[in-house]
GUSE-884028 format. One record per residue: residue number from 0; x, y, z of N, C-alpha, C in turn. Coordinates in Angstrom, 3 decimals. Layout:
N
<site timi="NUM" n_px="X" n_py="Y" n_pz="Z" ca_px="X" ca_py="Y" ca_pz="Z" c_px="X" c_py="Y" c_pz="Z"/>
...
This chain:
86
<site timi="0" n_px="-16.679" n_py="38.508" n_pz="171.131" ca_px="-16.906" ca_py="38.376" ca_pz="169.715" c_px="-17.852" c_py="39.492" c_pz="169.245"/>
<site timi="1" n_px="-17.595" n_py="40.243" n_pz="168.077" ca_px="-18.147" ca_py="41.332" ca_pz="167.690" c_px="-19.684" c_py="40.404" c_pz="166.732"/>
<site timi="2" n_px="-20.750" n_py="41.043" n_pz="166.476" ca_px="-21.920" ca_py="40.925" ca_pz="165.775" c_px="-22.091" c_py="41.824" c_pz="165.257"/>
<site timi="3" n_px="-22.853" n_py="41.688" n_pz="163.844" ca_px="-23.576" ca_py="42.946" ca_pz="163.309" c_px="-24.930" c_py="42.741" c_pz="163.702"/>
<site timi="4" n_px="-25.730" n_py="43.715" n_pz="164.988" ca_px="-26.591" ca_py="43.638" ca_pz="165.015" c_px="-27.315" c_py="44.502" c_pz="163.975"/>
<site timi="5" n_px="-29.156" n_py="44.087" n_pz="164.600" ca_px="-30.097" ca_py="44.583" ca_pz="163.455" c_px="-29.997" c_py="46.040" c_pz="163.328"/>
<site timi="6" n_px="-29.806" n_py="46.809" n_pz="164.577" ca_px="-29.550" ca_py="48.347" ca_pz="164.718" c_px="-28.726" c_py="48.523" c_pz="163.757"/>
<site timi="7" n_px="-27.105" n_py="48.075" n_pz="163.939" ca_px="-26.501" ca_py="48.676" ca_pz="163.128" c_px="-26.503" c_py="48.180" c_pz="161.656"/>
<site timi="8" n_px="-27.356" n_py="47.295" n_pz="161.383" ca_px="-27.289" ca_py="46.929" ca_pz="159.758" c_px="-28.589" c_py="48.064" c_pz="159.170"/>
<site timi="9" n_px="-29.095" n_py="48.519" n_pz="159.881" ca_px="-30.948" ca_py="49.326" ca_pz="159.842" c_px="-30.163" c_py="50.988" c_pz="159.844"/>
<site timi="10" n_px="-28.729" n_py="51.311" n_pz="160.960" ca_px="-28.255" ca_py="52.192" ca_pz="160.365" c_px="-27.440" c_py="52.391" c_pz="159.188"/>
<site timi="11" n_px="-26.791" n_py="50.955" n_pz="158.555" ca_px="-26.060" ca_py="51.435" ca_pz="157.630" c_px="-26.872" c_py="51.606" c_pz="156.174"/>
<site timi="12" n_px="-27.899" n_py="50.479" n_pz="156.229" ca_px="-29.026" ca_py="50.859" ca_pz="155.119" c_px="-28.707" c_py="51.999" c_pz="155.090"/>
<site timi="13" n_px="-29.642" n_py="52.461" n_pz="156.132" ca_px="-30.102" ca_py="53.915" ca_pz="156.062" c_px="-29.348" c_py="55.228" c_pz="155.816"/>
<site timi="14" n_px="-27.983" n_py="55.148" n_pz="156.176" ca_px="-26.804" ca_py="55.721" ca_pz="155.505" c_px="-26.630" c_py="55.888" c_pz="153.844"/>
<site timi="15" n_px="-26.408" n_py="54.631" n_pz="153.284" ca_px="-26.672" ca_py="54.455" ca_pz="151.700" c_px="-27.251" c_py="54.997" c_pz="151.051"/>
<site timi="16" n_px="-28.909" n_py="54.957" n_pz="151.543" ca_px="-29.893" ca_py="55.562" ca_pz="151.109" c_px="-30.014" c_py="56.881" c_pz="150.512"/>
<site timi="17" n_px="-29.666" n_py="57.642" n_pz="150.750" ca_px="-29.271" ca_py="59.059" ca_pz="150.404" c_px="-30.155" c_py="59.778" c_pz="151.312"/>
<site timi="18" n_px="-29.970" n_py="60.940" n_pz="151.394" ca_px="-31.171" ca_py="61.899" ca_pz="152.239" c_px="-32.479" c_py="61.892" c_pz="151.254"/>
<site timi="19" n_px="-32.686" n_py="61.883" n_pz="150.243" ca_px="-33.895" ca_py="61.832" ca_pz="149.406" c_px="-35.000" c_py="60.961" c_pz="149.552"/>
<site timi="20" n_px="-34.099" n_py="59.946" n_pz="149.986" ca_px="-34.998" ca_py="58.503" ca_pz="150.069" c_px="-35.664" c_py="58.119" c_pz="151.584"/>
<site timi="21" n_px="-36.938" n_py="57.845" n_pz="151.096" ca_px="-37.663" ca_py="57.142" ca_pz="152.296" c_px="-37.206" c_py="56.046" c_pz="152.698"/>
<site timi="22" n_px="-36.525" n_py="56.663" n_pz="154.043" ca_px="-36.103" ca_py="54.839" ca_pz="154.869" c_px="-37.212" c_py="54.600" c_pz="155.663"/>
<site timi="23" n_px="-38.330" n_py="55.195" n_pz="155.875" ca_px="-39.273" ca_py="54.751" ca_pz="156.958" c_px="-39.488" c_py="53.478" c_pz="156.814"/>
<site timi="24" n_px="-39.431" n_py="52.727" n_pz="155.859" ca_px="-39.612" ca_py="50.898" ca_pz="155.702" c_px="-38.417" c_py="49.639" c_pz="156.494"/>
<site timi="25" n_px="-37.044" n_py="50.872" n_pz="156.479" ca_px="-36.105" ca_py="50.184" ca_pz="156.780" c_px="-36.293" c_py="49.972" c_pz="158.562"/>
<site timi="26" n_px="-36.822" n_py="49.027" n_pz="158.691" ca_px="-37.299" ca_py="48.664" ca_pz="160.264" c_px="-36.630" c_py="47.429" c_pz="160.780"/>
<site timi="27" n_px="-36.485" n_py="46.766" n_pz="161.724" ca_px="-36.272" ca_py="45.204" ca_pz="162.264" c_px="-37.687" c_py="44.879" c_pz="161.720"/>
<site timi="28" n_px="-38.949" n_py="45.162" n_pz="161.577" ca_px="-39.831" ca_py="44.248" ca_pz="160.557" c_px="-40.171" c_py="43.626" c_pz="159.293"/>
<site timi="29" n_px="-38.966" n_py="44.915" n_pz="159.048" ca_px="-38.587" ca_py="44.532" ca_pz="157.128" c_px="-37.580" c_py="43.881" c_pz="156.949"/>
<site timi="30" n_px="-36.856" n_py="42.894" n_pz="158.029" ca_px="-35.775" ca_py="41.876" ca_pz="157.419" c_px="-36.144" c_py="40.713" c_pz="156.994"/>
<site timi="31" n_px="-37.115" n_py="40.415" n_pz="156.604" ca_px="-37.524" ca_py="39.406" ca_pz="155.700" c_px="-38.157" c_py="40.265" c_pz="154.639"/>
<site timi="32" n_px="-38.002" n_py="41.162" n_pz="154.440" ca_px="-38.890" ca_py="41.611" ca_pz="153.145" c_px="-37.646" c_py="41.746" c_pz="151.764"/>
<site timi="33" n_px="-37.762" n_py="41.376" n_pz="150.796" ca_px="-36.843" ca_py="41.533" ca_pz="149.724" c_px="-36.445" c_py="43.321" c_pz="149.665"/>
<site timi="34" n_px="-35.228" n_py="43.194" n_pz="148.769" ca_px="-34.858" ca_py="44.470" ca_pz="148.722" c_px="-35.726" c_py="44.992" c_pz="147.778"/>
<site timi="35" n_px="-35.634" n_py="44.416" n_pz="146.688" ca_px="-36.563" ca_py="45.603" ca_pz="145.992" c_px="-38.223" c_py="45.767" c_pz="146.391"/>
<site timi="36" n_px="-38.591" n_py="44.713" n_pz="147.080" ca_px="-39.888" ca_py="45.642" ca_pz="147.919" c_px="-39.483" c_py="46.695" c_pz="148.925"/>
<site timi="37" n_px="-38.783" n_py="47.369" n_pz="149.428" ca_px="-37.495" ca_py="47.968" ca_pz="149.818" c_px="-37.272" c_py="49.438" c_pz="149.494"/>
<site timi="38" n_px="-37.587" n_py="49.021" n_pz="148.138" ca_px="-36.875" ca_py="50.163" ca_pz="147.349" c_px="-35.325" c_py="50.305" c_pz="147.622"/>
<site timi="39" n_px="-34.773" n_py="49.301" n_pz="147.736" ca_px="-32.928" ca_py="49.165" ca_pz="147.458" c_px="-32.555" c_py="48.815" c_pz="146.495"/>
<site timi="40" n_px="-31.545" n_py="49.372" n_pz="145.932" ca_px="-31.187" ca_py="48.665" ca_pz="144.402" c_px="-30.303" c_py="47.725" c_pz="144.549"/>
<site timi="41" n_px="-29.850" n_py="46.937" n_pz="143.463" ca_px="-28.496" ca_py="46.755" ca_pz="143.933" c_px="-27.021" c_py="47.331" c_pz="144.403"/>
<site timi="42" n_px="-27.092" n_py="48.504" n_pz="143.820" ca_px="-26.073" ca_py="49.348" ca_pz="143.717" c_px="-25.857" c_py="49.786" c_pz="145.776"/>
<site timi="43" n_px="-26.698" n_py="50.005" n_pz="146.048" ca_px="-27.338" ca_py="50.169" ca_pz="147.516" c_px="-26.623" c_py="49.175" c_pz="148.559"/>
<site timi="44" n_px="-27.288" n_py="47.564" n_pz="148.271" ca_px="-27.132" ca_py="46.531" ca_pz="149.092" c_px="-25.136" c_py="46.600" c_pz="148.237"/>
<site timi="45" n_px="-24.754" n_py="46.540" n_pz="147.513" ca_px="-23.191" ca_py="46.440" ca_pz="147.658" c_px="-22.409" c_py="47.766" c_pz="148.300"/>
<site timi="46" n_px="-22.863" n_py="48.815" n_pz="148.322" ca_px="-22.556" ca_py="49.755" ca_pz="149.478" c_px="-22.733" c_py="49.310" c_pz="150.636"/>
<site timi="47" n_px="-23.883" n_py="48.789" n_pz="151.189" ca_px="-24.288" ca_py="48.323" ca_pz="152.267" c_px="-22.830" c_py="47.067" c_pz="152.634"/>
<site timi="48" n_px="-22.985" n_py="46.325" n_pz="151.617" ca_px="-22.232" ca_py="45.140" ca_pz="152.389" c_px="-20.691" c_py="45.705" c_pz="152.150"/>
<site timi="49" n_px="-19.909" n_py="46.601" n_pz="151.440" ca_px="-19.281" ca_py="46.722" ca_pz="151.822" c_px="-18.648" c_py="47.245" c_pz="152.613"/>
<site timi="50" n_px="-19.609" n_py="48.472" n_pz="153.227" ca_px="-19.360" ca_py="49.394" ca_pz="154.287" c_px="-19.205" c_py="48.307" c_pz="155.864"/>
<site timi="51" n_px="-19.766" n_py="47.390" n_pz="155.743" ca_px="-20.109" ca_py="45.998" ca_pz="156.175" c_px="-18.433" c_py="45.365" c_pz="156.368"/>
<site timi="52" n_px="-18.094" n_py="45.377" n_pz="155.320" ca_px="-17.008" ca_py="44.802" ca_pz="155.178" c_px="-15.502" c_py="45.222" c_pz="155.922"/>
<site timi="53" n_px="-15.873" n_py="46.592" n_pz="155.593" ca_px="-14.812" ca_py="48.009" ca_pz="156.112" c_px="-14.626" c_py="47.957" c_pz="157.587"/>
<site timi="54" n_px="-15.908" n_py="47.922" n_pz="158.264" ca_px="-15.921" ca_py="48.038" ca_pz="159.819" c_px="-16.149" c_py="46.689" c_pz="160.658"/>
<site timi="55" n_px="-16.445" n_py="45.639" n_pz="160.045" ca_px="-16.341" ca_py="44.057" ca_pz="160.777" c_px="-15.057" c_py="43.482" c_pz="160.299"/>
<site timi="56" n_px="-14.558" n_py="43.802" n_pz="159.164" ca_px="-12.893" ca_py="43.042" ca_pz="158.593" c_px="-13.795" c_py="41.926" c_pz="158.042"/>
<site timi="57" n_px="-14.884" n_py="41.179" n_pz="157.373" ca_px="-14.939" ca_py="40.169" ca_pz="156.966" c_px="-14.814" c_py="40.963" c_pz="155.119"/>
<site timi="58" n_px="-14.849" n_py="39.226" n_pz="154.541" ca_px="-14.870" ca_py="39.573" ca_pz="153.148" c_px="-16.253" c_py="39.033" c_pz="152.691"/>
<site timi="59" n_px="-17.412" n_py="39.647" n_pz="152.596" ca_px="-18.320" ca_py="38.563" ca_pz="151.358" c_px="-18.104" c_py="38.663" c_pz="149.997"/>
<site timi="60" n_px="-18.084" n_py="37.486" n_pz="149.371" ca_px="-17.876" ca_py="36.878" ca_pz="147.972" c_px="-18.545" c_py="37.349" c_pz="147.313"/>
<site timi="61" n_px="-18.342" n_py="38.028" n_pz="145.740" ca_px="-19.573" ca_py="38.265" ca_pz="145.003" c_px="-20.553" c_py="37.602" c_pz="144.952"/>
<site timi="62" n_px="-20.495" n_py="36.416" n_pz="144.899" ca_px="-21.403" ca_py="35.819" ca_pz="144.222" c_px="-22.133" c_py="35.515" c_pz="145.559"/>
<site timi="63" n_px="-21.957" n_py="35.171" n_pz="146.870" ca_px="-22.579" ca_py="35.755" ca_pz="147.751" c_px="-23.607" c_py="36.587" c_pz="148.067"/>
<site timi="64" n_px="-23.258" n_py="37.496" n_pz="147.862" ca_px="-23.821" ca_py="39.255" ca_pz="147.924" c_px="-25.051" c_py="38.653" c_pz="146.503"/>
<site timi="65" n_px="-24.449" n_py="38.012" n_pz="145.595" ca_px="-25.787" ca_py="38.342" ca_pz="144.782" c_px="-26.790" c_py="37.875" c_pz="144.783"/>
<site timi="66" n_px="-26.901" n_py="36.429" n_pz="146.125" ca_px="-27.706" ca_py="35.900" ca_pz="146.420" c_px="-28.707" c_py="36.249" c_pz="147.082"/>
<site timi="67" n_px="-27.923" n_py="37.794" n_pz="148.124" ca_px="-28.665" ca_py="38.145" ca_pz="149.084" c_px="-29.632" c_py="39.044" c_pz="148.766"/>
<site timi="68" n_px="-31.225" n_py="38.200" n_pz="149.094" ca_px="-32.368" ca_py="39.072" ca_pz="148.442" c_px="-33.320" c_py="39.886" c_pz="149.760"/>
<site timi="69" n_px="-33.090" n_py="39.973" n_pz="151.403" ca_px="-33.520" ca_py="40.333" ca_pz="152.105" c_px="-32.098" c_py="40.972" c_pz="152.763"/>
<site timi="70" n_px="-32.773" n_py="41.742" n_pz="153.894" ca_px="-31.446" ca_py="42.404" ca_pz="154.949" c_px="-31.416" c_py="41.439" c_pz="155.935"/>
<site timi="71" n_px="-32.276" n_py="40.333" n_pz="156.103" ca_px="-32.020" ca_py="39.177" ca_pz="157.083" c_px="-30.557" c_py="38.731" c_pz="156.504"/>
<site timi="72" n_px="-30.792" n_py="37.970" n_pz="155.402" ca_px="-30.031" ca_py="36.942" ca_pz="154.905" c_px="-28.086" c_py="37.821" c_pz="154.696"/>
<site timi="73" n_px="-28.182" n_py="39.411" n_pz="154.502" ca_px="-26.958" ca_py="39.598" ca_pz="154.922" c_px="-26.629" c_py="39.674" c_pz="156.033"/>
<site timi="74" n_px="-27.639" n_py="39.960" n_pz="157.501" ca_px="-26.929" ca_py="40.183" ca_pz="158.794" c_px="-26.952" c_py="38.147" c_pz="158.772"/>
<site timi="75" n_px="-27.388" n_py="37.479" n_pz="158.602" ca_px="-27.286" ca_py="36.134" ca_pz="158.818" c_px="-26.069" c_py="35.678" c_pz="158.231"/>
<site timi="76" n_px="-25.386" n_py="36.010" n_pz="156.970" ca_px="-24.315" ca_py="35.630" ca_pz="156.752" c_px="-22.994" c_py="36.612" c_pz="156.996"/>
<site timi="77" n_px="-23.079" n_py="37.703" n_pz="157.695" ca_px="-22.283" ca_py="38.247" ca_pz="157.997" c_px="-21.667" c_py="37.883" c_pz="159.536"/>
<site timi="78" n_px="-23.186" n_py="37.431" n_pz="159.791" ca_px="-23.045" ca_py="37.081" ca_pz="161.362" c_px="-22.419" c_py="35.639" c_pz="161.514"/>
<site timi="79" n_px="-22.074" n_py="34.629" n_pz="160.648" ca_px="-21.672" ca_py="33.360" ca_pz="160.072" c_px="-20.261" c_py="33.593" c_pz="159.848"/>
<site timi="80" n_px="-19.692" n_py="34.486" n_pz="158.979" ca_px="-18.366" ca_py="35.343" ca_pz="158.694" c_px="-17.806" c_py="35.572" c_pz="160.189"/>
<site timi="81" n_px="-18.574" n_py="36.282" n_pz="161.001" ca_px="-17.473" ca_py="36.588" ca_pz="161.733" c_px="-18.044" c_py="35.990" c_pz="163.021"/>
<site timi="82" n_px="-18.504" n_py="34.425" n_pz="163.119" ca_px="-19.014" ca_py="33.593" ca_pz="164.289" c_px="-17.411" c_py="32.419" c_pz="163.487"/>
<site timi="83" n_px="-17.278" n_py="32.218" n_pz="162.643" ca_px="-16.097" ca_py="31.318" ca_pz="161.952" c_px="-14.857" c_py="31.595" c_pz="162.410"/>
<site timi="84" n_px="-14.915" n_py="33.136" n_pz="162.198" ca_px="-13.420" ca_py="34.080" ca_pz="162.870" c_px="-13.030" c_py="34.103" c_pz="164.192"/>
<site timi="85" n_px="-14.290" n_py="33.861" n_pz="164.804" ca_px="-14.192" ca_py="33.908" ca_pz="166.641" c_px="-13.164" c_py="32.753" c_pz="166.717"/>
């Protein structure tokens, strides 16, 4: 069974981000920290989850995604998505 671990959710942030932007925050210590303490926008975290989407095959729901206010709570429900699929 495939997982999105924290590595690869910490690289795809960090992908999004643009080269301009400071990812030094984007750590495994900042998955409880909200996005916009973050400095992620929204525009960001729906790149994120869908790039998410592209390379695991799951679907998250809008209204989903708009709940999600940390990078915990998307590797937690992504990891839920495709623990259902197993």
């Amino acid at each position: 069974m495939s997982t999105l671990s924290v590595e690869k959710l910490i690289e795809i942030m960090r992908a999004t981000q643009g080269e301009s932007a400071d990812t030094s925050t984007l750590t495994e210590e900042a998955l409880d920290t909200r996005f916009t303490d973050l400095s992620v926008d929204s525009l960001a975290v729906l790149e994120v989850v869908t790039q998410i989407q592209d390379e695991f095959q799951v679907r998250v729901p809008d209204a989903a995604m708009e709940e999600m206010e940390t990078p915990r709570q998307i590797l937690d429900y992504v990891n839920g998505l495709l623990e259902e699929a197993a």
